[in-house]
PASEBA-1860 file (N, C-alpha, C; in nm, 3 decimals):
! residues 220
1> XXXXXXXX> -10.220/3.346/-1.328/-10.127/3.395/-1.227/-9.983/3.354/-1.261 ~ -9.940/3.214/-1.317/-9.826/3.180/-1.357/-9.754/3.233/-1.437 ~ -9.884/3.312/-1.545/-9.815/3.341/-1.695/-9.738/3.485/-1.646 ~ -9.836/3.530/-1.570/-9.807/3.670/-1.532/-9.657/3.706/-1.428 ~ -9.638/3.608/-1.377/-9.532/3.588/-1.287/-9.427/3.562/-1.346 ~ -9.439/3.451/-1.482/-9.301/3.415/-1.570/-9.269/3.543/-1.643 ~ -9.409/3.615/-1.666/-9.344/3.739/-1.780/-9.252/3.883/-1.716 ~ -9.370/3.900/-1.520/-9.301/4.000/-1.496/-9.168/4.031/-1.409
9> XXXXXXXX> -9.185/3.897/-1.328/-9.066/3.876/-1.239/-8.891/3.879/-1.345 ~ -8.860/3.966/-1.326/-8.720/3.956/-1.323/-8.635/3.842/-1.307 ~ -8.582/3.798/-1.391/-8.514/3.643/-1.396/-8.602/3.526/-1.447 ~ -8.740/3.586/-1.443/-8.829/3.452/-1.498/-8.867/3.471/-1.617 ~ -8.826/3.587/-1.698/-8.920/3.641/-1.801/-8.854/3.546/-1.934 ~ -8.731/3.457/-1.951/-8.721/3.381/-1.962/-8.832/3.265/-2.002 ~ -8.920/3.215/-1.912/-9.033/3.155/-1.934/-9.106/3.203/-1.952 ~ -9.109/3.339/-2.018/-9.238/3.389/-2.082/-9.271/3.345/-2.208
17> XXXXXXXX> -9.387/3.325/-2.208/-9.464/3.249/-2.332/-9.524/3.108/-2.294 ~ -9.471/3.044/-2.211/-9.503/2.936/-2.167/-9.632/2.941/-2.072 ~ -9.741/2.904/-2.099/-9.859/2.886/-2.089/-9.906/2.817/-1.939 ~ -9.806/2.860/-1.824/-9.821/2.760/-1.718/-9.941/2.713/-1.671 ~ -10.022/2.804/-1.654/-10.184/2.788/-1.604/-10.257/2.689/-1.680 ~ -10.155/2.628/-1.793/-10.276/2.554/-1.855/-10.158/2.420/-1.886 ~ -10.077/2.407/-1.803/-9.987/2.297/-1.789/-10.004/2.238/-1.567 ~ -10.073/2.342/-1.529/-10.100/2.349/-1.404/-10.231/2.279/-1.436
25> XXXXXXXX> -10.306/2.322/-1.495/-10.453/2.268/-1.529/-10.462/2.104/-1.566 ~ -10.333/2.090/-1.675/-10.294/1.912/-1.676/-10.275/1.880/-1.583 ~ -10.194/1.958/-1.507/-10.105/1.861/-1.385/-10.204/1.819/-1.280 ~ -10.327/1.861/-1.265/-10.361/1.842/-1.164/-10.494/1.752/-1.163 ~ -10.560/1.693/-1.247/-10.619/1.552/-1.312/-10.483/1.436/-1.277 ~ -10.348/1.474/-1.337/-10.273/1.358/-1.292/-10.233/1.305/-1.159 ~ -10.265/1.413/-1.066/-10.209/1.410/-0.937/-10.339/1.365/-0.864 ~ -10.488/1.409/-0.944/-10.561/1.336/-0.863/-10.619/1.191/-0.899
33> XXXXXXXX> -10.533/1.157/-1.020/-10.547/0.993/-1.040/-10.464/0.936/-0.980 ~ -10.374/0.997/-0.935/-10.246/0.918/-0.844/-10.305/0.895/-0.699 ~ -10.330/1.019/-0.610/-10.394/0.988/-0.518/-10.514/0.901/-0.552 ~ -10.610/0.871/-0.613/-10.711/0.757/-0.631/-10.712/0.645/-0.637 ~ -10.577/0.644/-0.723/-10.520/0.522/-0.722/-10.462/0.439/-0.550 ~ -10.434/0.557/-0.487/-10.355/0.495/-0.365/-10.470/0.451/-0.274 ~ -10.597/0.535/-0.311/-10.737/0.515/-0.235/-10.798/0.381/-0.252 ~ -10.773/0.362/-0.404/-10.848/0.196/-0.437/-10.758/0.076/-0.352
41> XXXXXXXX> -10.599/0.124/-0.395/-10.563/-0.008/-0.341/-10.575/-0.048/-0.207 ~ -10.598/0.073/-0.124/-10.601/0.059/0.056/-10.766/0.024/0.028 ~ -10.831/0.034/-0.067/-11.031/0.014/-0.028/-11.021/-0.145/-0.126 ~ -10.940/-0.201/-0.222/-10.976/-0.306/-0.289/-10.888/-0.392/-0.279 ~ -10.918/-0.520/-0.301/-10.817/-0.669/-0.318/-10.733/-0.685/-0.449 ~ -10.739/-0.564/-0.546/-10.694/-0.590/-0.658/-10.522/-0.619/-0.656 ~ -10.443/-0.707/-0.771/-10.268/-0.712/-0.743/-10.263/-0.564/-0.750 ~ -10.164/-0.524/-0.723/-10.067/-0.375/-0.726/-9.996/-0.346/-0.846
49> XXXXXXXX> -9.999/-0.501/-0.959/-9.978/-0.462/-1.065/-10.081/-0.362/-1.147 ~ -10.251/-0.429/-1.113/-10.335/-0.365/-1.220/-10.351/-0.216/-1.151 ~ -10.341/-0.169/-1.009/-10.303/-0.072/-1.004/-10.240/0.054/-1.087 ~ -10.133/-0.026/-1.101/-10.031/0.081/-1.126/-10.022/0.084/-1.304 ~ -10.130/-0.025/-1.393/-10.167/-0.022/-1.497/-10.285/0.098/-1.511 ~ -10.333/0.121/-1.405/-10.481/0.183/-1.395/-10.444/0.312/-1.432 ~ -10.299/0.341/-1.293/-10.254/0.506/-1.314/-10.176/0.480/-1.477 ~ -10.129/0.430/-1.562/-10.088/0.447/-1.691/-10.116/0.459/-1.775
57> XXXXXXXX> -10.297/0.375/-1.800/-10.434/0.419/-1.853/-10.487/0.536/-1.832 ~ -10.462/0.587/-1.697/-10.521/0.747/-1.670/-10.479/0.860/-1.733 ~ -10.312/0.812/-1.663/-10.212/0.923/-1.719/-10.255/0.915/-1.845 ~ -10.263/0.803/-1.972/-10.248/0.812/-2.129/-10.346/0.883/-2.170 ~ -10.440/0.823/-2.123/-10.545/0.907/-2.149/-10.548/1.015/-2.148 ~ -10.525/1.101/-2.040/-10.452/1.260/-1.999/-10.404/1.294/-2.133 ~ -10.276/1.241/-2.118/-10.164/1.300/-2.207/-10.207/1.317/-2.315 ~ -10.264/1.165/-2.396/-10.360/1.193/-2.519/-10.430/1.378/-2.556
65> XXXXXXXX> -10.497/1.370/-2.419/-10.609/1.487/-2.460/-10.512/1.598/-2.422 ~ -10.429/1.614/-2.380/-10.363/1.713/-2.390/-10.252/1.783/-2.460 ~ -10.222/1.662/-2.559/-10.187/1.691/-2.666/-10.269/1.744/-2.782 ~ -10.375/1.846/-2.752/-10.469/1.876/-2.852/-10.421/1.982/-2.793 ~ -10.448/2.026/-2.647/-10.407/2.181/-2.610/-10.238/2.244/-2.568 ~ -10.148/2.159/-2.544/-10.044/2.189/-2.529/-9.933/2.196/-2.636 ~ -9.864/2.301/-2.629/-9.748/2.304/-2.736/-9.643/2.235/-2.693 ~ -9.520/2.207/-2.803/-9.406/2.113/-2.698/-9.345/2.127/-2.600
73> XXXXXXXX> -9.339/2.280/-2.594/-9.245/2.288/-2.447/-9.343/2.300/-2.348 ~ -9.455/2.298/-2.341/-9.516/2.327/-2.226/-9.568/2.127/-2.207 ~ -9.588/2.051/-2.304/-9.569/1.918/-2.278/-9.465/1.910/-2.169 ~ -9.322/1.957/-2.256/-9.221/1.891/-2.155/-9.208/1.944/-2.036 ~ -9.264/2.070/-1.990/-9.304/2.145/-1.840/-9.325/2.055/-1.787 ~ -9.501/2.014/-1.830/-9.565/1.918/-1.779/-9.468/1.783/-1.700 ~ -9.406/1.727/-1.813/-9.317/1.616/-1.796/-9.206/1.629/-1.674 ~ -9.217/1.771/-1.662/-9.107/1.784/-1.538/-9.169/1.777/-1.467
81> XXXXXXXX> -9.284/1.807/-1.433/-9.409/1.871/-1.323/-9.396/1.669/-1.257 ~ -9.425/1.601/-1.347/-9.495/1.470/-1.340/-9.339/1.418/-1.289 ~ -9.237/1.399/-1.333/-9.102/1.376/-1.292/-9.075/1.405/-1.113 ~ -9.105/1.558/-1.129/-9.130/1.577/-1.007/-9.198/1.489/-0.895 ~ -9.319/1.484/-0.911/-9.430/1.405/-0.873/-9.390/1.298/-0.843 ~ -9.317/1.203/-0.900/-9.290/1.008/-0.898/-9.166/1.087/-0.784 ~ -9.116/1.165/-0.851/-8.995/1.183/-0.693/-9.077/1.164/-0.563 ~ -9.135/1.272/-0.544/-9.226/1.276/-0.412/-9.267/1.138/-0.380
89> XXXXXXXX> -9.320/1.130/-0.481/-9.451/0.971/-0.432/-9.364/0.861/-0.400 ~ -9.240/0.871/-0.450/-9.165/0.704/-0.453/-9.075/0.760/-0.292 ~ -9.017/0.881/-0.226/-8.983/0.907/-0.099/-9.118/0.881/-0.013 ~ -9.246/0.909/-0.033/-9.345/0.855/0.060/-9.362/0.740/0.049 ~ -9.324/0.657/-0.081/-9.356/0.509/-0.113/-9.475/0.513/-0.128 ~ -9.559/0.562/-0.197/-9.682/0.504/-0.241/-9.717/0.376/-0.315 ~ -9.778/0.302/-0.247/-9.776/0.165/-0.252/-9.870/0.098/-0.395 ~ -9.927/0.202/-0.416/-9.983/0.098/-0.552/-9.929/0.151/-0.705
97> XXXXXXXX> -9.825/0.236/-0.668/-9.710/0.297/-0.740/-9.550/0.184/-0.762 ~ -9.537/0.194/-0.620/-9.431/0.110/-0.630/-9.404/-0.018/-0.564 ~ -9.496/-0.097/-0.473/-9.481/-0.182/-0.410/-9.546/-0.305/-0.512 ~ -9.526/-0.311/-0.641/-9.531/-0.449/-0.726/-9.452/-0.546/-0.685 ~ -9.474/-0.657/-0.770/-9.432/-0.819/-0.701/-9.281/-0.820/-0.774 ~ -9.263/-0.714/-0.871/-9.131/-0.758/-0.968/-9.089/-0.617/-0.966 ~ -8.945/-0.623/-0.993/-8.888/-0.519/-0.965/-8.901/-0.470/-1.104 ~ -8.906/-0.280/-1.115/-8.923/-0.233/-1.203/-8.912/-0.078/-1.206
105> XXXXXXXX> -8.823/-0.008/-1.332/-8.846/0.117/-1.277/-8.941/0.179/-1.428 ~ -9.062/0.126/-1.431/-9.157/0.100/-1.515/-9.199/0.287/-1.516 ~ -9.267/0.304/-1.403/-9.305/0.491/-1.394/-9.193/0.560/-1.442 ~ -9.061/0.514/-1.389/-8.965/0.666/-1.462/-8.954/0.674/-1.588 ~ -8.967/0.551/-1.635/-8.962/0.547/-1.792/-9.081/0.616/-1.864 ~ -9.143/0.587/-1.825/-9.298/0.602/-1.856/-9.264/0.779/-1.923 ~ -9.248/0.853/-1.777/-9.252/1.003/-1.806/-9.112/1.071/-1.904 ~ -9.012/0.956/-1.912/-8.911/0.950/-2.002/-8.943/0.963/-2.125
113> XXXXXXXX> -8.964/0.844/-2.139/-9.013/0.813/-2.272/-9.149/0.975/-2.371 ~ -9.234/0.953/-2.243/-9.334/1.049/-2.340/-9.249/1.214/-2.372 ~ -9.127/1.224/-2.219/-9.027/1.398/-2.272/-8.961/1.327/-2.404 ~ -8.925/1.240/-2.429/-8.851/1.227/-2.567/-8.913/1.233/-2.675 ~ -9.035/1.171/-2.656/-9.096/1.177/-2.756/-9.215/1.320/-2.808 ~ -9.203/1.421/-2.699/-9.241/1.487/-2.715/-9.109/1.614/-2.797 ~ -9.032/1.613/-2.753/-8.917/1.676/-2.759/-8.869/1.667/-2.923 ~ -8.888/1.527/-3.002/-8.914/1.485/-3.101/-8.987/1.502/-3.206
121> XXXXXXXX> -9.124/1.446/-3.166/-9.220/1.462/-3.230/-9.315/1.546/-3.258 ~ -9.330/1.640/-3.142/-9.450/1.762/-3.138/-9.363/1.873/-3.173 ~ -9.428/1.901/-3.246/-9.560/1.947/-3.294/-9.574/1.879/-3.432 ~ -9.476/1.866/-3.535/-9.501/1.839/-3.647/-9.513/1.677/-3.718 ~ -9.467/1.598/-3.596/-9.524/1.449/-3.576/-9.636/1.386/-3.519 ~ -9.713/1.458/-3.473/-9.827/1.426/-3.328/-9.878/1.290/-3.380 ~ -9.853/1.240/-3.462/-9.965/1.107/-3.488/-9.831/0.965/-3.396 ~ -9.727/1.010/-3.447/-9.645/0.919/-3.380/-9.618/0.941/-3.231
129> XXXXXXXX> -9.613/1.070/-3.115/-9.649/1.064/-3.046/-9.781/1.020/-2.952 ~ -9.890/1.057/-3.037/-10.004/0.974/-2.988/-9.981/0.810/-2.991 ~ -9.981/0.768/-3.121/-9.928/0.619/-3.118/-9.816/0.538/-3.045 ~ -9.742/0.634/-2.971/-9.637/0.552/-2.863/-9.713/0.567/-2.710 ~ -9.803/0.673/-2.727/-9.854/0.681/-2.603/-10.015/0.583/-2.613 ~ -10.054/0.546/-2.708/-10.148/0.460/-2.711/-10.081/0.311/-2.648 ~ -9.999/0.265/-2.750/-9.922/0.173/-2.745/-9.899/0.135/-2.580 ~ -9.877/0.211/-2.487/-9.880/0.216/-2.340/-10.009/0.186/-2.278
137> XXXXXXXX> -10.092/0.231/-2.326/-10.203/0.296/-2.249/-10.313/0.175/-2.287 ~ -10.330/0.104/-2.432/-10.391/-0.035/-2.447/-10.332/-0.128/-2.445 ~ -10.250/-0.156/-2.562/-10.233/-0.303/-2.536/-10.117/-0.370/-2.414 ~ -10.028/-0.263/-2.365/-9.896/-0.292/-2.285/-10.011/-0.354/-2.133 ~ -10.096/-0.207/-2.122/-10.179/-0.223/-2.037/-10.236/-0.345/-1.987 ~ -10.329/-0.358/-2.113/-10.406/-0.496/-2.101/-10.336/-0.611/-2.118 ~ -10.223/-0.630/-2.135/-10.179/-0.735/-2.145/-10.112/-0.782/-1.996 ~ -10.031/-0.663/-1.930/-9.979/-0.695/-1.827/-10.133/-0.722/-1.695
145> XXXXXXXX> -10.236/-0.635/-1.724/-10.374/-0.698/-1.647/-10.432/-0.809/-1.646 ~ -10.448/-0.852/-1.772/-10.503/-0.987/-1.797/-10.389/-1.134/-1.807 ~ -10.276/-1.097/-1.858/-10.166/-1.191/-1.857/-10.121/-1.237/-1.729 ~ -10.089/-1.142/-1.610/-10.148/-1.165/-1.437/-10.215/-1.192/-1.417 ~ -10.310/-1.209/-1.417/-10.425/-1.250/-1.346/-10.458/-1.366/-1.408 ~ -10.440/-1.449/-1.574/-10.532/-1.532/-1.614/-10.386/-1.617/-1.673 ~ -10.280/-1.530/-1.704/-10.213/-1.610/-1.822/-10.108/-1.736/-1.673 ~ -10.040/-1.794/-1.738/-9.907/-1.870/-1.653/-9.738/-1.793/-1.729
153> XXXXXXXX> -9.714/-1.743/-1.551/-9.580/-1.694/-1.613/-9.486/-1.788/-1.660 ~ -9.413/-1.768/-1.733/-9.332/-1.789/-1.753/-9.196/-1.772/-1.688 ~ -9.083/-1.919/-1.678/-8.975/-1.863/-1.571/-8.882/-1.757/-1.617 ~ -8.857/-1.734/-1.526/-8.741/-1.618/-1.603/-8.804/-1.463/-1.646 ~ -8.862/-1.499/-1.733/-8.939/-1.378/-1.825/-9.055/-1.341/-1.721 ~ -9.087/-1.331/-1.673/-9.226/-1.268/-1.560/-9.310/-1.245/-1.672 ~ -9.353/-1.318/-1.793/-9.450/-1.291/-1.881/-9.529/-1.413/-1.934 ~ -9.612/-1.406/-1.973/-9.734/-1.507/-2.002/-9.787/-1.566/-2.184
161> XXXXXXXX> -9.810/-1.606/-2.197/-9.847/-1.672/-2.322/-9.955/-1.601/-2.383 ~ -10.062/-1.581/-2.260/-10.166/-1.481/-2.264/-10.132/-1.375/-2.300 ~ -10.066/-1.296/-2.213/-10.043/-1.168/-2.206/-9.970/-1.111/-2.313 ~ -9.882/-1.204/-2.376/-9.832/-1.136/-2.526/-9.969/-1.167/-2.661 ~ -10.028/-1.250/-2.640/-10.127/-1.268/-2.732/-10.239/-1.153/-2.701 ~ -10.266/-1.103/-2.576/-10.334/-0.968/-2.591/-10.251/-0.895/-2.647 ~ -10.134/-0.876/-2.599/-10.066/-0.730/-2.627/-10.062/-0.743/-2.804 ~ -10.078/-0.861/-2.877/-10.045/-0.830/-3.038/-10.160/-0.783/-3.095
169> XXXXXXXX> -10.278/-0.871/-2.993/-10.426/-0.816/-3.054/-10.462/-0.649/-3.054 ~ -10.381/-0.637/-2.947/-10.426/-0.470/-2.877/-10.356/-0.326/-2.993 ~ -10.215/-0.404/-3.006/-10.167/-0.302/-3.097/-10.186/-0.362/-3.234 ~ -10.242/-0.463/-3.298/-10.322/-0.415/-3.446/-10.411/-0.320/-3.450 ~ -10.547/-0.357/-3.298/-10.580/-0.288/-3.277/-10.580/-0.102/-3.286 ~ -10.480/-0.078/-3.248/-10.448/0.038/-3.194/-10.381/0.080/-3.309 ~ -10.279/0.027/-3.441/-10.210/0.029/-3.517/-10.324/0.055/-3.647 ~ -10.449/-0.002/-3.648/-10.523/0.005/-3.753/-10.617/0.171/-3.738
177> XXXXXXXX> -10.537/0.222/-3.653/-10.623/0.363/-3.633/-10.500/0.431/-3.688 ~ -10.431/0.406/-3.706/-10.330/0.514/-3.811/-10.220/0.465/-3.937 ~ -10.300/0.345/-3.957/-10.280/0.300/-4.099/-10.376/0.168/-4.108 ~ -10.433/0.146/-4.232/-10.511/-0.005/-4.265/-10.413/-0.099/-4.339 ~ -10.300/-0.053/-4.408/-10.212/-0.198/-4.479/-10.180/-0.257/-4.367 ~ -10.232/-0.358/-4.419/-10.247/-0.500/-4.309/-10.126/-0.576/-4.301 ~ -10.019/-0.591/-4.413/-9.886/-0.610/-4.369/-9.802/-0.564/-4.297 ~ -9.837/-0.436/-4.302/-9.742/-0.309/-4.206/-9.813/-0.294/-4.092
185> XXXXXXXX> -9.958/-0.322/-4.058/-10.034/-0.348/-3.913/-9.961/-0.461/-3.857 ~ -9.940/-0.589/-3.910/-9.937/-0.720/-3.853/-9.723/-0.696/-3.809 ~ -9.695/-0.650/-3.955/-9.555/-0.653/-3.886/-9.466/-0.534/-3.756 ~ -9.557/-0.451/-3.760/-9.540/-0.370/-3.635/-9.610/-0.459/-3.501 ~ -9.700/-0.511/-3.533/-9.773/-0.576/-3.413/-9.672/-0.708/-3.347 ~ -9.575/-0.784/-3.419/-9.522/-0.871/-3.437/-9.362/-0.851/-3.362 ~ -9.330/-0.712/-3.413/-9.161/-0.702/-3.379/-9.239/-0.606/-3.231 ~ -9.362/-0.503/-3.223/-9.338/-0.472/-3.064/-9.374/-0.548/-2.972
193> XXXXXXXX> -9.474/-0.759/-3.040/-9.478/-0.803/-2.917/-9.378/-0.868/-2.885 ~ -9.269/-0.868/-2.980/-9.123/-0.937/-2.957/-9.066/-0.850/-2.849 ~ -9.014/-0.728/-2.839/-9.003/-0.656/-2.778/-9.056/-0.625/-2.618 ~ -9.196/-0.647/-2.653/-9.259/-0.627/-2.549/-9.233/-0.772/-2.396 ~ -9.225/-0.892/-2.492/-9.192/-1.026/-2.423/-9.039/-1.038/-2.343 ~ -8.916/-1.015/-2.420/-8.817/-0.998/-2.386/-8.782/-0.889/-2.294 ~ -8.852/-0.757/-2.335/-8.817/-0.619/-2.226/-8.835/-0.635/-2.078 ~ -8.750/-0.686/-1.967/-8.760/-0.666/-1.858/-8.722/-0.535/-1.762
201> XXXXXXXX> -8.778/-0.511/-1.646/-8.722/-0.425/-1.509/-8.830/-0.271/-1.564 ~ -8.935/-0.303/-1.662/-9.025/-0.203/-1.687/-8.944/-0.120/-1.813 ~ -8.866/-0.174/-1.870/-8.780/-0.121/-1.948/-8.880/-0.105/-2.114 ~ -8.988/-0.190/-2.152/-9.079/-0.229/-2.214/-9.139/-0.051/-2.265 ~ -9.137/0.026/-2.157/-9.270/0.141/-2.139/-9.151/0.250/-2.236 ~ -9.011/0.217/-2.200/-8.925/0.298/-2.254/-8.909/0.281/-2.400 ~ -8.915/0.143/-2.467/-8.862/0.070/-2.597/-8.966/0.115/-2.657 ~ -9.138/0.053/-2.599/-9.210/0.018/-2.682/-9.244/0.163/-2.805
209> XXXXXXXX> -9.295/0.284/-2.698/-9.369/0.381/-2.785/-9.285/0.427/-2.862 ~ -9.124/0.417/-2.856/-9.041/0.479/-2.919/-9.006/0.367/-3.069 ~ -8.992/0.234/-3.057/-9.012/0.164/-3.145/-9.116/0.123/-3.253 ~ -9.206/0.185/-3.155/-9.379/0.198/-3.242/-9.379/0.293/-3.320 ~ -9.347/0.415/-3.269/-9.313/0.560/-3.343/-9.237/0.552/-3.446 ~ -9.142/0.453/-3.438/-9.030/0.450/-3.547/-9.071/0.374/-3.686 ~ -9.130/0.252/-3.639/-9.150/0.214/-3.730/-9.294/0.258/-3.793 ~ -9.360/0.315/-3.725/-9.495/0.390/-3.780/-9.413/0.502/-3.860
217> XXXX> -9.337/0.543/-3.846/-9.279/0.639/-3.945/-9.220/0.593/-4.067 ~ -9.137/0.462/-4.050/-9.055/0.428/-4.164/-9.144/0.347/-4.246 ~ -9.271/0.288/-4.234/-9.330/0.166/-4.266/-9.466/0.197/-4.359 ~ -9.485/0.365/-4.295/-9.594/0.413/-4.392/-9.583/0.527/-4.460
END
């Protein structure tokens, strides 16, 4: 119905070619991990941090697989679609979105970061887009889950001893799926958990995949 509307309407034909029905089809897995998310935190005791790690795991995941079916501009549709979305949700205040213990504008970046890097990288980079959006989606993830909950913050830095020692394990991890030299695994793993430790106000989600991307490009 979308495609047909961008091609025949007068003034929209413009967006003809753009595949909406199947950027509508993404959008709407993301919107119902968002609402789920708002369901667990009103049904569970969990912090509001691993929350809002949960929706970033979802979303990645998403995005991942939909970078098999989407071309770039209909990515960056998407990215508006989802832009959109954090508007809405952050005027209702959805609470396991935005009511964390530390201030952060961690989500806008989030959908930032992946339009740049889509805007960039897709079509003829996709391995470095996947790898900035991994980079989010495991080890940033797990580190900010388990580094809360188990590690001791640190003053100042709202970060843990723990939580950077997952996050280096997570992206060798994650780093050894698109290269095995183990010098160039360990020294990417090394400068993004530097990065990752110092990056405050959610600024981390913006640096990391784009610094991962970079040097996954220059390094192999």
């Amino acid at each position: 119905m979308f495609n047909y509307l961008s091609c025949a309407v007068p003034g929209l034909n413009v967006y003809c070619g753009i595949n909406f029905d199947l950027v509508f089809f993404w959008m709407l897995p993301l919107l119902v991990v968002l609402v789920a998310n708002e369901v667990l935190d009103k049904t569970t005791n969990l912090p509001r941090e691993v929350h809002r790690k949960i929706g970033h795991v979802a979303s990645g995941i998403l995005l991942l697989t939909a970078s098999f079916y989407l071309a770039q501009i209909e990515m960056l549709v998407l990215c508006i679609g989802l832009l959109l979305s954090i508007t809405i949700t952050k005027s209702i205040k959805l609470k396991s979105v935005y009511e964390v213990e530390r201030y952060t504008h961690g989500t806008l970046y989030y959908v930032v970061v992946v339009s740049v890097m889509a805007y960039f990288w897709m079509p003829d980079q996709l391995d470095l887009f996947r790898y900035g959006i991994l980079i989010l989606t495991v080890p940033d993830a797990l580190a900010a889950v388990i580094g809360s909950r188990w590690g001791k913050q640190l003053p100042h830095w709202n970060k843990s001893v723990l939580g950077s020692c997952v996050f280096f394990i997570g992206t060798i991890a994650v780093t050894l799926l698109f290269t095995q030299v183990w010098w160039t695994v360990l020294l990417i793993a090394v400068i993004l958990t530097i990065i990752e430790f110092f990056s405050q106000w959610g600024i981390d989600n913006l640096l990391l995949p784009i610094s991962g991307g970079l040097l996954l490009l220059f390094l192999i």
